[in-house]
N, C-alpha and C positions, 0 to 999 in steps of 0.2 A: 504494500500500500504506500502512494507515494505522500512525499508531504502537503501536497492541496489536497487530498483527499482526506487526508487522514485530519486536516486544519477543519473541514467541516462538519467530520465526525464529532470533534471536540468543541465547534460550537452547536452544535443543535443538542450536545448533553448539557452544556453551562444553560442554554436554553430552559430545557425541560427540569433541571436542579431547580434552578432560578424562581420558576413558575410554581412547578408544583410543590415549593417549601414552605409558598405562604399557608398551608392550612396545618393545624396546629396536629397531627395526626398523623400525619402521611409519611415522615423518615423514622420515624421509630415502629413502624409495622415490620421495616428491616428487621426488627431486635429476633421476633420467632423464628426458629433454625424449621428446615424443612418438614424434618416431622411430626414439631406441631401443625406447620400447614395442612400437611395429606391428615391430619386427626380432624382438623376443622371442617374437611370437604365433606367425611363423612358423618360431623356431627350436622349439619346443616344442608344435606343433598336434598335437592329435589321437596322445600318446602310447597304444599301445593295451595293451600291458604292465604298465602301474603300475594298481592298483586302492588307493590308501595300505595302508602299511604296519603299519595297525592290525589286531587283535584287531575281535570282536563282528559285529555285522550293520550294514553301510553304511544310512544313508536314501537310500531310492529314491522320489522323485515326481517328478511334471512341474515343470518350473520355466522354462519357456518363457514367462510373464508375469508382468506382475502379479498378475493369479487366481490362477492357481498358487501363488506366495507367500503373499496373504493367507489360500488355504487353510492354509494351515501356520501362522498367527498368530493370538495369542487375540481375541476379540470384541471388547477395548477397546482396541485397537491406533489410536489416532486421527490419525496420519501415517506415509506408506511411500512408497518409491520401488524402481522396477526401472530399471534400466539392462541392456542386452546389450551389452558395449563389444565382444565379439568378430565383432558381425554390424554395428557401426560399423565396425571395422576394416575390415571386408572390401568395406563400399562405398566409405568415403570418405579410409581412410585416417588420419581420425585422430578422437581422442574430442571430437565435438562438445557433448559435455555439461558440460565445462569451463566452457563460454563461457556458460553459461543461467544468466541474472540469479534471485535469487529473488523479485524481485516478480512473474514466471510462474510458477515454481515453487513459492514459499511455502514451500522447503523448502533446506536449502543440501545442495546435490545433491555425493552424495560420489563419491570419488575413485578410479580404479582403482589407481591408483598405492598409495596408502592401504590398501586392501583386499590388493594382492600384497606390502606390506610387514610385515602380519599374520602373513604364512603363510611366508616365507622366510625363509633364513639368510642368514651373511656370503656362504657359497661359493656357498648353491643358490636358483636362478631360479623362483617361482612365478608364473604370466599369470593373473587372473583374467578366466573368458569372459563368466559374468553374475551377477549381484548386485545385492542386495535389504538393502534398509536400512529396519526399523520401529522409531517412537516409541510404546512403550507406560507403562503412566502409573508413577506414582513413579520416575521418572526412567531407569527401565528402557529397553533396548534389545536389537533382535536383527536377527540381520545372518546372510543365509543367501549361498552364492555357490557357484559352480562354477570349477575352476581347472584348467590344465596345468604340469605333469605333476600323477599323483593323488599323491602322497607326502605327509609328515608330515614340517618339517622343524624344526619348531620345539621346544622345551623343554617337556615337563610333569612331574609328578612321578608320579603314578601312571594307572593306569587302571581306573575304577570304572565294574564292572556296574551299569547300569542298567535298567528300565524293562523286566519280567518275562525280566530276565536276558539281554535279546539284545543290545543297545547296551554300545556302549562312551565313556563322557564322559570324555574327556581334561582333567584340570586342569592349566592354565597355569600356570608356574612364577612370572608374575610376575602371578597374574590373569585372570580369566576360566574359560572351559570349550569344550570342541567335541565335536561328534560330525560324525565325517565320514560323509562319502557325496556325492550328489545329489542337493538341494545340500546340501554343507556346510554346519553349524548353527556359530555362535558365539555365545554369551549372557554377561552378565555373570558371572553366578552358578551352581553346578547346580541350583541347584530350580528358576530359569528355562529351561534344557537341558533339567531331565525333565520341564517342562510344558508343555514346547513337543512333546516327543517324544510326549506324550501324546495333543495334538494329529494328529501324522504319524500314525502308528498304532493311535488311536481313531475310534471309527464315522466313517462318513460323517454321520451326522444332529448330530451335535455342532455346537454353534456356533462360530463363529469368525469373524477378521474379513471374510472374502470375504461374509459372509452384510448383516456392517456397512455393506459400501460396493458393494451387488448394487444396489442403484437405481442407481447410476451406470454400475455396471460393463458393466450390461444395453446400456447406450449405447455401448460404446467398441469400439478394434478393436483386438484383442491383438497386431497387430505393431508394435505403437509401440514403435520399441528401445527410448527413456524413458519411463518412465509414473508418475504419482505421482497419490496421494489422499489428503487431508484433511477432518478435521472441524475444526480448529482455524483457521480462515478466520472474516473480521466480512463479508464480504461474500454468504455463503451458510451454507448449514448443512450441506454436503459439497460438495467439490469434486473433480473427476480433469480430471489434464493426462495428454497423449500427443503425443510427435511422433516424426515418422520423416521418413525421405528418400524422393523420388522416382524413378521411373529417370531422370525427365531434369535432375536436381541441385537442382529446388526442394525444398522442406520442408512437411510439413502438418502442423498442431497441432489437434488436438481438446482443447477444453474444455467440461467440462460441471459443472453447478450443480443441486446441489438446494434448494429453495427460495433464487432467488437475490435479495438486495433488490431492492427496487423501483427504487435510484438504479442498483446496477449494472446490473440489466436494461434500464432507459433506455438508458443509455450504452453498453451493448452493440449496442441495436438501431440507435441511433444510428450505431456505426462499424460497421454492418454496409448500411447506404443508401448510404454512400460509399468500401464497400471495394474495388471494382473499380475505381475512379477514382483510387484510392492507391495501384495496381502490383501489387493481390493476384489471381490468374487464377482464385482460388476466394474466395467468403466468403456462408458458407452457416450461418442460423442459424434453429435451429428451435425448439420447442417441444411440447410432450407431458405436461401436467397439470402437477405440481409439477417439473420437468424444464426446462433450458435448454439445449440443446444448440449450441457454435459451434464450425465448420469453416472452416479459412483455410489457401489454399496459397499460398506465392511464397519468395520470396529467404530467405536465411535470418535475415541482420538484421531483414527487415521482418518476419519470421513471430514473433522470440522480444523484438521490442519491442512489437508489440501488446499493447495494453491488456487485461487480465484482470477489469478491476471497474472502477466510477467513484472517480476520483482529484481 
């Protein structure tokens, strides 16, 4: 990773520190080591009683990928990430998305812990099951997520109808805005909450960013529990990472590249001639007009040290 890339990996984390520390809650959700998280999920799975405790009409969409997400995010949305931490739990036990360097990711992949410290209080426990983190430009962010139980525990001051009267946008008392449902919206601001909701409940033919990064997306396979896409890479002019588990405990990462340089595409093909003979049982890379497509399975070390570009 070279050093512009890597300069605005480490400003869009000074970013999101920055933001999400003014709520009195949210860095000390850090403190719980993983296995109290995986005891949380199953003390609070699947309550079917709570629908929050708000006023207005819930957002209801699919939120099962990343697709799903970037439909919900505006067209200049130029880095995002989905995480499913509740369907890590359930295979492996525990968030393997902790351990993911950003020089595969190009993104510093955030935190469940983070995300359920948003949403809780001193007394009450919230699990977030999946969650979607975008970088959109003027330093804007939006952060959608599903959680257990559905409540509302946090502080706002009022609640203002929104967006032909049906929504309800919660302002935070120390900051920010939500509208809940599936998934749960958080924006900095509410004119970024009602233009995001604009988005949820405007036509289908609207742009947005699913439409920005459909060259890729066309490539990929939506149960990757992680999945992230950028335009803010020097090694291609979009990028999407995916990996998931195996049933037999390896790991598969799909990367794919649009227009990707000439040095990374070397050095790809390069460590794709000699990837069966370095412990990978898969290493599959293809191509399709402006398109580079690489699939690699094995260990988990070996799958999230492999090389993403020429370094």
């Amino acid at each position: 990773m070279d050093q512009k890339t890597g300069a605005k990996i480490m400003a869009g984390f000074l970013v999101l520190v920055m933001l999400l520390s003014i709520f009195p809650y949210f860095l000390d959700g850090g403190s719980s080591n993983s296995q109290q998280q995986n005891n949380q999920f199953d003390d609070y799975d699947y309550i079917q009683n709570d629908n929050f405790n708000v006023g207005g009409q819930l957002i209801d969409h699919n939120f099962n990928s990343i697709s799903d997400a970037l439909e919900m995010s505006p067209p200049d949305t130029y880095s995002a990430q989905y995480i499913d931490v509740e369907y890590m739990n359930s295979t492996t036990g525990e968030f393997w998305n902790d351990y993911l360097n950003p020089n595969i990711t190009t993104v510093v992949p955030i935190r469940k812990s983070e995300v359920d410290g948003l949403y809780r209080s001193q007394t009450q426990f919230i699990s977030t099951r999946q969650m979607y983190f975008a970088d959109l430009p003027d330093d804007e962010i939006l952060l959608l997520s599903t959680m257990t139980p559905k409540q509302v525990f946090f502080n706002y001051n009022t609640a203002i109808t929104s967006y032909d009267g049906r929504h309800q946008v919660l302002i935070r008392e120390n900051g920010g805005s939500n509208v809940m449902g599936e998934p749960t919206l958080f924006a900095p601001s509410r004119n970024l909450a009602e233009s995001i909701l604009s988005i949820i409940d405007g036509p289908a033919s609207q742009p947005t960013a699913y439409d920005t990064f459909s060259p890729l997306l066309n490539f990929s396979e939506d149960y990757s529990e992680f999945q992230v896409v950028s335009s803010q890479v020097d090694f291609a002019d979009k990028y999407y990472l995916g990996i998931y588990q195996n049933q037999d405990g390896n790991f598969t990462r799909t990367t794919i590249y649009q227009n990707a340089t000439t040095e990374t595409s070397s050095h790809l093909k390069q460590l794709a001639r000699t990837g069966l003979t370095r412990g990978f049982s898969l290493y599959n890379l293809t191509t399709e007009g402006n398109i580079l497509k690489v699939v690699i399975t094995g260990q988990f070390l070996n799958v999230i040290d492999e090389d993403i570009e020429n370094r």
